[in-house]
C-alpha positions in Angstrom: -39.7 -19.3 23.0 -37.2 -19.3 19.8 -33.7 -19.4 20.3 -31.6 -16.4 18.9 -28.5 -17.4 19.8 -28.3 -19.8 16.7 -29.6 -17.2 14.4 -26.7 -14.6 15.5 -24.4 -17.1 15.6 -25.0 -18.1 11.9 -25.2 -13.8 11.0 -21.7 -13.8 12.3 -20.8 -16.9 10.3 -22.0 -15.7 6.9 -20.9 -12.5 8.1 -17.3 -13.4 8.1 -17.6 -15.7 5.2 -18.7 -12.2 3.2 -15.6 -10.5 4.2 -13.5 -13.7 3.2 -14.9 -13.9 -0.4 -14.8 -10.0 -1.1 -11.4 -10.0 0.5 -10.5 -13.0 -2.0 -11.8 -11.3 -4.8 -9.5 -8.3 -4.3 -6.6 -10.4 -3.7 -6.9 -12.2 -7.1 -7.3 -9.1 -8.6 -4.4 -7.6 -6.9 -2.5 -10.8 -7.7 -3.0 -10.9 -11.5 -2.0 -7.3 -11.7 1.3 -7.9 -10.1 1.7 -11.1 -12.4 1.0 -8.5 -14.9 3.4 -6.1 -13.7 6.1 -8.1 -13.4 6.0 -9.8 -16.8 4.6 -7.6 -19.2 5.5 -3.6 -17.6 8.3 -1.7 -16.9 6.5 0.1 -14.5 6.9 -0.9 -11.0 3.8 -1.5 -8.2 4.5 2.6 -6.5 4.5 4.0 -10.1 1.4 6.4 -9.5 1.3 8.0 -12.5 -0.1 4.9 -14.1 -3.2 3.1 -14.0 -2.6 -0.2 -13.4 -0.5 0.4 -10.3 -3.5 2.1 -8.9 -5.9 -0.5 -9.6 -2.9 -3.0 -7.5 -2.5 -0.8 -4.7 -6.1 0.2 -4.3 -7.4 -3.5 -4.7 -5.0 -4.3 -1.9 -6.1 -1.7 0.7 -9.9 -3.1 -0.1 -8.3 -6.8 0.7 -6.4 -5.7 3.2 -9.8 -3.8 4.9 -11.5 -6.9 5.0 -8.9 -9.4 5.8 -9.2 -7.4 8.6 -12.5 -7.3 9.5 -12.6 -11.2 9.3 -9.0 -11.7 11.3 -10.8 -14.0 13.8 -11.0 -16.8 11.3 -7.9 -18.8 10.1 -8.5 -17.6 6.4 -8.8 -14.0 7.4 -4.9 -14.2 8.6 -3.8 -16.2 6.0 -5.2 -13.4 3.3 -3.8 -10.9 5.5 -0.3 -12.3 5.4 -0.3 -13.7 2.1 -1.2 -9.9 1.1 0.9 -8.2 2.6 4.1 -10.7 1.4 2.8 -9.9 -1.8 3.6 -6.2 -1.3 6.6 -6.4 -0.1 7.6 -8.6 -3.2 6.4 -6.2 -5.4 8.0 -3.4 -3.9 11.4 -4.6 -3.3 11.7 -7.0 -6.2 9.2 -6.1 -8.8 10.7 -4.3 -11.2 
């Protein structure tokens, strides 16, 4: 008789580590374009009309998805609230 309860449980593991890492990956994004924004553009983080606030906002909402979908692990919150501080930065202080 095999045991499936170990092979779910390590689905669900890698399952949340996925969303962690993609969720990572648009948060850097999203974090070198503000660093980007704030140093080099006059154009603030809501400015739709141009491309690279786009890119931000968009980046974040995929970050912010799957933060989400990973919220039961510690790093899941921490992405969630270290993007979500980062917006509010932008949009009251960056530019």
């Amino acid at each position: 008789m095999v045991d499936n309860s170990y092979e779910k449980q390590h689905l669900k593991k890698l399952r949340i580590f996925i969303y962690i890492t993609i969720a990572l990956i648009f948060s850097m994004i999203f974090l070198f374009i503000s660093i980007f924004l704030l140093f080099f553009s006059m154009a603030g983080i809501l400015d739709f009309v141009y491309f690279t606030p786009q890119i931000a906002i968009f980046s974040f909402l995929i970050s912010i998805v799957f933060s989400v979908l990973a919220i039961k692990n510690l790093f899941g919150k921490i992405l969630l609230a270290l993007n979500i501080f980062l917006m509010l930065f932008m949009i009251f202080y960056g530019p």
